[in-house]
Backbone bond lengths (Angstrom), bond angles and torsions (degrees), N, CA, C in turn:
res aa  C-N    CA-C-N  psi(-1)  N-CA   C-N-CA  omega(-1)  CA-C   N-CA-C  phi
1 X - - - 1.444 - - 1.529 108.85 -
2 X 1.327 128.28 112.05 0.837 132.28 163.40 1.778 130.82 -79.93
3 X 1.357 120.90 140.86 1.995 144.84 -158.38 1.444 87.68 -87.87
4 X 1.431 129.19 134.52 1.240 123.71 138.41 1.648 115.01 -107.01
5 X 0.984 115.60 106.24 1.613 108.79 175.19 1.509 114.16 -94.82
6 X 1.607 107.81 144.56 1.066 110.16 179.06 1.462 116.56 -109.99
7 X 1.548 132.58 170.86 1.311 123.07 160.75 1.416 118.99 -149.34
8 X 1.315 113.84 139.61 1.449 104.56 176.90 1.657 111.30 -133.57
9 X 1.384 90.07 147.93 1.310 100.55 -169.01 1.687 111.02 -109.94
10 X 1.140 117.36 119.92 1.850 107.30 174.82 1.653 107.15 -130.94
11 X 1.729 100.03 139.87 1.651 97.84 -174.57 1.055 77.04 -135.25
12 X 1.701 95.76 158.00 2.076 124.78 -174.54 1.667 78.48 -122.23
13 X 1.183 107.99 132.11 1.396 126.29 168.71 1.710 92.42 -96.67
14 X 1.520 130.75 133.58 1.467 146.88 147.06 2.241 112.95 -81.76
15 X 1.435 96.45 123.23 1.862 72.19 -171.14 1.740 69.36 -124.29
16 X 1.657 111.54 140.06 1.365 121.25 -167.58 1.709 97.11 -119.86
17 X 1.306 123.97 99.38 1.261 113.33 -179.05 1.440 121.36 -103.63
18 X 1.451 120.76 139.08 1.805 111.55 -158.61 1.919 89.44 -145.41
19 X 1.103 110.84 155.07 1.652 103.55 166.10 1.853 87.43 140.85
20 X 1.435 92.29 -138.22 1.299 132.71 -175.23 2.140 101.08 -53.65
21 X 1.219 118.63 124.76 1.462 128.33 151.63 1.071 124.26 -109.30
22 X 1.786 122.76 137.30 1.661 104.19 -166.33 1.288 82.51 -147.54
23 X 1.408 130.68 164.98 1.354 146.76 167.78 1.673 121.92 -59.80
24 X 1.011 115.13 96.12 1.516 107.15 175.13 1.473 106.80 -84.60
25 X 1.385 117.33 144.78 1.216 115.33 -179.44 1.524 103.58 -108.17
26 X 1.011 132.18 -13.34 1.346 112.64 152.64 1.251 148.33 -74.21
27 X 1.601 94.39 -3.75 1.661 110.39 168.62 1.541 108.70 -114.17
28 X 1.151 124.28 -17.34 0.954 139.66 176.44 1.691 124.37 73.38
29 X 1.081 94.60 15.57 1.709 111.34 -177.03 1.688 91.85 -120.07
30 X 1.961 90.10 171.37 1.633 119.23 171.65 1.649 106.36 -67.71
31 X 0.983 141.10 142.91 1.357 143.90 -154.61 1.689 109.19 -157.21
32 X 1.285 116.32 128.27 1.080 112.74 168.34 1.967 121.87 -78.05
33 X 1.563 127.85 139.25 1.508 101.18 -175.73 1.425 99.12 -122.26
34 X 1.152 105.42 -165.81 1.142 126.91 -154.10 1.903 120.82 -168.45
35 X 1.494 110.89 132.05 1.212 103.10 -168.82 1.524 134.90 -67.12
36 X 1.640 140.16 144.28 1.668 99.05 -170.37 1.623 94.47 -63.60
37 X 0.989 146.16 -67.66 1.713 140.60 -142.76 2.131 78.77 -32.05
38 X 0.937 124.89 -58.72 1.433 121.98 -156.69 1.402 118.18 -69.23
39 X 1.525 106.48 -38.79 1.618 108.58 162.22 1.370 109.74 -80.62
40 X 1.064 130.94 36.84 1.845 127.14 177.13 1.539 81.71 -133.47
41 X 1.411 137.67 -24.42 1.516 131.16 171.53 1.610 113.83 -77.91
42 X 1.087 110.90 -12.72 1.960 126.95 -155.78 1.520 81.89 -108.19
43 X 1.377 137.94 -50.26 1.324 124.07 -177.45 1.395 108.41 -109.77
44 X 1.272 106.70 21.21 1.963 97.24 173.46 1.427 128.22 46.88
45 X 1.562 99.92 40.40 1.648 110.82 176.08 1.437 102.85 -119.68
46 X 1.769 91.87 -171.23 1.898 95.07 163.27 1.421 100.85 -101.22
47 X 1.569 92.82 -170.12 1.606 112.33 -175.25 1.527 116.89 -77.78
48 X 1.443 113.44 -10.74 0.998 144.59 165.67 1.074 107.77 -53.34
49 X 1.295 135.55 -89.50 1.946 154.91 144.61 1.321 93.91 -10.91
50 X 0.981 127.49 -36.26 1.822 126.26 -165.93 1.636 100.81 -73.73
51 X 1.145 114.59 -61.57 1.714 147.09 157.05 1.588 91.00 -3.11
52 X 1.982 92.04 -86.16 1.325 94.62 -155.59 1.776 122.87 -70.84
53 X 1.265 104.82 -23.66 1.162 121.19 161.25 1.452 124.00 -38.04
54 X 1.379 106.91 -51.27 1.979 123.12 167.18 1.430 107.00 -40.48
55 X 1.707 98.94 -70.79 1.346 118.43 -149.92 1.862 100.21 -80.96
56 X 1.313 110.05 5.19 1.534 125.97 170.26 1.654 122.86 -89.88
57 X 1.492 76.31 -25.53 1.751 88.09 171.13 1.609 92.32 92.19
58 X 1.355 146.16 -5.12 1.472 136.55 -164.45 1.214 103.05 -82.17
59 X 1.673 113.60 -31.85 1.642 99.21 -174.78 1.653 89.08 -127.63
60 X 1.152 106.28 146.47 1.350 122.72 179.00 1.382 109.66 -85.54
61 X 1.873 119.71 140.56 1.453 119.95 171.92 1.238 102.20 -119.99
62 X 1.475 108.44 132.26 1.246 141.89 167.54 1.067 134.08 -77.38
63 X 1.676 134.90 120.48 1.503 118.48 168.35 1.525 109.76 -72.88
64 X 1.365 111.63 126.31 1.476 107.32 135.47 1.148 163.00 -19.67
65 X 1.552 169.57 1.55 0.952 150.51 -79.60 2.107 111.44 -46.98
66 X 1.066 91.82 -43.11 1.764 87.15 175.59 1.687 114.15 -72.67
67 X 1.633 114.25 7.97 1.507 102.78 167.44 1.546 94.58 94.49
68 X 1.082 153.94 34.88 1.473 161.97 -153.04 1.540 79.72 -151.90
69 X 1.815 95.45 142.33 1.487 122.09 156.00 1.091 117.11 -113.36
70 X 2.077 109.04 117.22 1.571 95.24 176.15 1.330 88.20 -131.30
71 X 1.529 102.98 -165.52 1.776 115.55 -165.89 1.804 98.22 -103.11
72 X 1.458 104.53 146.51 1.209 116.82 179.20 1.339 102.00 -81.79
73 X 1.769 127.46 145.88 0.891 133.38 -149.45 1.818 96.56 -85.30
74 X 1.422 121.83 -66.11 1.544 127.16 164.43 1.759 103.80 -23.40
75 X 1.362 132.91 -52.99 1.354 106.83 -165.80 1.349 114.21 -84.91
76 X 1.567 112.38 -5.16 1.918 134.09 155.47 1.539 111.19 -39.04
77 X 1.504 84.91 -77.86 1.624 112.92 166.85 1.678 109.17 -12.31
78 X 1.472 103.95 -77.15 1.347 124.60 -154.03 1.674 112.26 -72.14
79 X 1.510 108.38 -17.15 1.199 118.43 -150.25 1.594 79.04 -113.87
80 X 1.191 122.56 -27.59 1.353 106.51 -175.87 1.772 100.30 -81.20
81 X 1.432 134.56 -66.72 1.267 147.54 168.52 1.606 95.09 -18.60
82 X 1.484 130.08 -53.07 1.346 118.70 -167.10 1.667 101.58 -79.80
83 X 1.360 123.34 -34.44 1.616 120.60 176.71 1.789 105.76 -54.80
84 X 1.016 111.54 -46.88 1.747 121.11 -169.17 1.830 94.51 -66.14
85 X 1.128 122.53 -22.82 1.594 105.12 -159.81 1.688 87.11 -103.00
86 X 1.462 113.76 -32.92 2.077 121.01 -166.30 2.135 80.77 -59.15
87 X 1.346 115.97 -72.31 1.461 129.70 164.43 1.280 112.11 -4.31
88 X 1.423 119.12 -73.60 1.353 107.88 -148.81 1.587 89.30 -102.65
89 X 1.348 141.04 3.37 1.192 129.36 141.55 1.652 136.51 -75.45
90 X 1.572 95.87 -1.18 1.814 111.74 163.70 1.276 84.58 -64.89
91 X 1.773 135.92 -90.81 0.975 158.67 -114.30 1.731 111.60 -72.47
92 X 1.407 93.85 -31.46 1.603 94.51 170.51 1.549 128.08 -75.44
């Protein structure tokens, strides 16, 4: 008689962002940001996915004050919360 064992593994990534607040105008509040290379690490994509994501409107881009575009931390947030739920409805 042969055992089949199974195993599953699940990790919650925490991404703690502190620094710089800048105005997003698509949320219309102070916002913490964040770089894409870093939001493509926060949702486990490429920079690519990051791309289309912008130009999707899901994650918001931010000016900088030094002239740099990064992502507002809230549309991170949101985009990550909706990846974890698209995820764990593959899995079922």
């Amino acid at each position: 008689m042969k055992k089949k064992t199974q195993v599953t593994i699940r990790t919650r990534q925490t991404v703690f962002v502190h620094g710089l607040r800048v105005r997003c105008h698509q949320c219309g509040a102070e916002v913490p940001i964040v770089s894409a290379d870093n939001a493509a690490g926060v949702l486990q994509t490429t920079p690519d996915e990051i791309r289309g994501l912008l130009a999707s409107g899901n994650l918001h881009a931010v000016d900088e004050p030094s002239g740099a575009q990064v992502i507002c931390g809230n549309s991170l947030t949101a985009a990550s919360s909706e990846n974890e739920i698209s995820n764990q409805g593959e899995r079922q």
